[in-house]
C-alpha positions as CSV (number, residue, x, y, z in Angstrom):
1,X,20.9,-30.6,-18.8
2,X,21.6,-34.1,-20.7
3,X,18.7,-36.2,-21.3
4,X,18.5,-39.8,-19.4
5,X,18.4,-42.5,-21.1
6,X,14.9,-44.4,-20.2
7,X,14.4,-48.7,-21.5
8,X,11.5,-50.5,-20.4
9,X,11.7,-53.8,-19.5
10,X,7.9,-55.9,-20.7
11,X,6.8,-58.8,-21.3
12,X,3.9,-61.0,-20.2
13,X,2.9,-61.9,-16.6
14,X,5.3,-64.1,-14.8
15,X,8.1,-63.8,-17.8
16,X,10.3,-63.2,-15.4
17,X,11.0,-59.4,-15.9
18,X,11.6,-58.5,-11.8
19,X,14.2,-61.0,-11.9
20,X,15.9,-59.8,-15.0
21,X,15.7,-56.2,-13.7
22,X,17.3,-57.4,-10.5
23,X,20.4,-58.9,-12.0
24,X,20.9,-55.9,-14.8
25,X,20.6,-53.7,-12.0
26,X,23.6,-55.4,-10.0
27,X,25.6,-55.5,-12.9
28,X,25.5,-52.2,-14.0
29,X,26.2,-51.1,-10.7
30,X,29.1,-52.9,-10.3
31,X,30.2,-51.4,-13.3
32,X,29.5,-48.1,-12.0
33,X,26.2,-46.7,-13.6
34,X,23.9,-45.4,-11.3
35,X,20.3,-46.3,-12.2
36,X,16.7,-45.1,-11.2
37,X,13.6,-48.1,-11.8
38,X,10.2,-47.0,-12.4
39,X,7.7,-49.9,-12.1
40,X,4.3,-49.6,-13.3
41,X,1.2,-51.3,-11.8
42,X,-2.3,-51.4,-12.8
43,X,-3.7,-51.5,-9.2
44,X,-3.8,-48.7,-6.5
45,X,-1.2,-49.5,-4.0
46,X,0.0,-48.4,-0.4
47,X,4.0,-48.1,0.5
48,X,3.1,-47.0,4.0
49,X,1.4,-48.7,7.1
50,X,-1.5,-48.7,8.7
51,X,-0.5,-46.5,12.5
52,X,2.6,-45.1,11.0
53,X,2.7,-41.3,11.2
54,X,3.1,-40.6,7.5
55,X,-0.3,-43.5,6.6
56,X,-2.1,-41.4,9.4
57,X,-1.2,-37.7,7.3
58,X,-2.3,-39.2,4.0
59,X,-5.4,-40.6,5.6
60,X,-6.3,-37.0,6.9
61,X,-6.0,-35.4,3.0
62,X,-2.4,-34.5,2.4
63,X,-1.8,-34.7,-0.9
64,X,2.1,-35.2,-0.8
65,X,3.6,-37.2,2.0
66,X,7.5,-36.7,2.4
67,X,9.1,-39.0,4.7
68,X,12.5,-38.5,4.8
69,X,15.9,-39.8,6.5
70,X,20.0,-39.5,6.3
71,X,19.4,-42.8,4.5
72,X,16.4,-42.3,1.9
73,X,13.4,-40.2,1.1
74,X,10.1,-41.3,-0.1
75,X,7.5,-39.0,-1.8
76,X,3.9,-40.2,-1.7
77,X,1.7,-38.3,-4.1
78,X,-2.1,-38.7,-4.1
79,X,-2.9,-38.1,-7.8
80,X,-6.5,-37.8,-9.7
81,X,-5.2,-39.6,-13.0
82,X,-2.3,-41.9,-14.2
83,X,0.9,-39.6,-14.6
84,X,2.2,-40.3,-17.9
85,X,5.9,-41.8,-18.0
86,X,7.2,-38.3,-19.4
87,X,6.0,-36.4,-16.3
88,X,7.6,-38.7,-13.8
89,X,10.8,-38.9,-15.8
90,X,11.0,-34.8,-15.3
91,X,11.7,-35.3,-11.7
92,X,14.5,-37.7,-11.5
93,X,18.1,-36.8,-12.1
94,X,21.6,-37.6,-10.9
95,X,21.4,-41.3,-12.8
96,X,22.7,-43.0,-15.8
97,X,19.7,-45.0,-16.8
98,X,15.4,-44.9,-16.4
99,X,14.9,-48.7,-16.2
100,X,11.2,-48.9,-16.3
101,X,9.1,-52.4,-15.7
102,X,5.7,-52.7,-16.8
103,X,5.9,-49.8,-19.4
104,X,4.3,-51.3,-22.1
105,X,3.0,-48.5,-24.1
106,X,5.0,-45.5,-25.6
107,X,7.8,-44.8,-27.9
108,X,10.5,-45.5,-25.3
109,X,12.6,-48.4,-26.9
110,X,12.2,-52.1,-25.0
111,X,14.1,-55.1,-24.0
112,X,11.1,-57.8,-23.6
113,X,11.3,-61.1,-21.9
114,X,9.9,-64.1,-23.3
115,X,9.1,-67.2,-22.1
116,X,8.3,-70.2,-24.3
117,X,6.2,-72.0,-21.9
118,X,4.0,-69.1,-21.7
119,X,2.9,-69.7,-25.4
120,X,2.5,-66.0,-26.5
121,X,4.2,-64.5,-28.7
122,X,5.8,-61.1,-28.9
123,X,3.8,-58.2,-27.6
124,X,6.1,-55.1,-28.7
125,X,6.1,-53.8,-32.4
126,X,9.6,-54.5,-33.4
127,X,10.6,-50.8,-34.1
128,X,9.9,-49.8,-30.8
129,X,12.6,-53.6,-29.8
130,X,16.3,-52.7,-28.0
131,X,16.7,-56.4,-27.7
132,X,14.9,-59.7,-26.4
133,X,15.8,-62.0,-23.6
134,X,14.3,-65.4,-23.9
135,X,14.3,-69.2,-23.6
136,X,13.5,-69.6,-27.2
137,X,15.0,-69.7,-30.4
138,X,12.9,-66.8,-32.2
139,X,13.2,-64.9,-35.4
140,X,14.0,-61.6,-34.8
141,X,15.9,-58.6,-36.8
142,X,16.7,-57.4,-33.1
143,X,19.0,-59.0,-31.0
144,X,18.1,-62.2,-29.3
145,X,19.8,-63.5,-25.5
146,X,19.3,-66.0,-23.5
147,X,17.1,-65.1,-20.2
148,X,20.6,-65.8,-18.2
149,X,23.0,-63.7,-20.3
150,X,23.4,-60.9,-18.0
151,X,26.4,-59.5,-19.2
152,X,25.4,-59.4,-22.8
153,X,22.2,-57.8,-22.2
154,X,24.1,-55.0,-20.0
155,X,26.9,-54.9,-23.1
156,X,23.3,-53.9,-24.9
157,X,22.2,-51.6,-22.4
158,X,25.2,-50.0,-22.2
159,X,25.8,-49.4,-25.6
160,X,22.3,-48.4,-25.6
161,X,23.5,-45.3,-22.9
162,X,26.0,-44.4,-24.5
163,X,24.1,-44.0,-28.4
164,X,21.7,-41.9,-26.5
165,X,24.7,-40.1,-24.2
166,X,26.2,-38.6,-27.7
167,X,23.5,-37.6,-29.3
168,X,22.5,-34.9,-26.2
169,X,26.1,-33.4,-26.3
């Protein structure tokens, strides 16, 4: 089975990395690639609702909630500890690319997005860089965009894919 290429996408509150997702995400389609997004958060969250049959099973102890349709399906797992980005990434196949958002540790190589008007400067060690999207004219010995280049961030990603395609085979 061929390893998946995973990128994370960082950067600093409000850079503007669910927007750049978004429009990398509709461009690789288009091109074809099918992708899977795994977004981090630091806070418990709920993707169910209050009365709905599947809230009501989880709120009686079920540890894993399936919900499924023709359309999608939707696992809910109640965990103890963070699941480490390795142990999710075992359970998705089928796709072309492991976006991530929020990933901001690990080894998994990054495309961050920088604002200037945030006034910070670069938060990921530079080995660990794919690229940067930004506002800002920076000095970098990785790439550089602009926020708004979409297709030359993708040209990156995709070239990105297909490095990490030949070296499973």
């Amino acid at each position: 089975m061929k390893k998946i290429p995973i990128l994370s996408v960082v950067g600093t509150s409000n850079s503007g990395k669910t927007t750049l997702i978004e429009k990398v995400i509709q461009d690789l389609k288009r091109k074809g690639y099918r992708i899977a997004i795994i977004k981090h958060s630091h806070k418990d969250f709920e993707i169910d609702r209050p009365g709905k049959d599947t809230y009501r099973h989880g709120q009686a102890g079920a540890d894993i909630v399936v919900l499924s349709s023709p359309y999608k399906v939707a696992i809910m797992e109640t965990v103890q500890e963070e699941r480490d980005l390795e142990k999710i990434v075992q359970s998705i196949t089928e796709v072309d690319l492991i976006l991530t958002e929020g990933y901001k540790k690990g080894n998994q190589k990054k495309i961050e997005v920088h604002r200037a008007c945030l006034g910070r400067g670069i938060i990921t060690p530079m080995e660990e860089l794919l690229a940067v999207a930004s506002d800002d004219s920076l000095d970098l010995t990785v790439p550089l965009l602009h926020i708004d280049d979409i297709e030359g961030i993708t040209q990156i990603i995709e070239q990105f894919i297909n490095e990490k395609q030949q070296k499973s085979c």
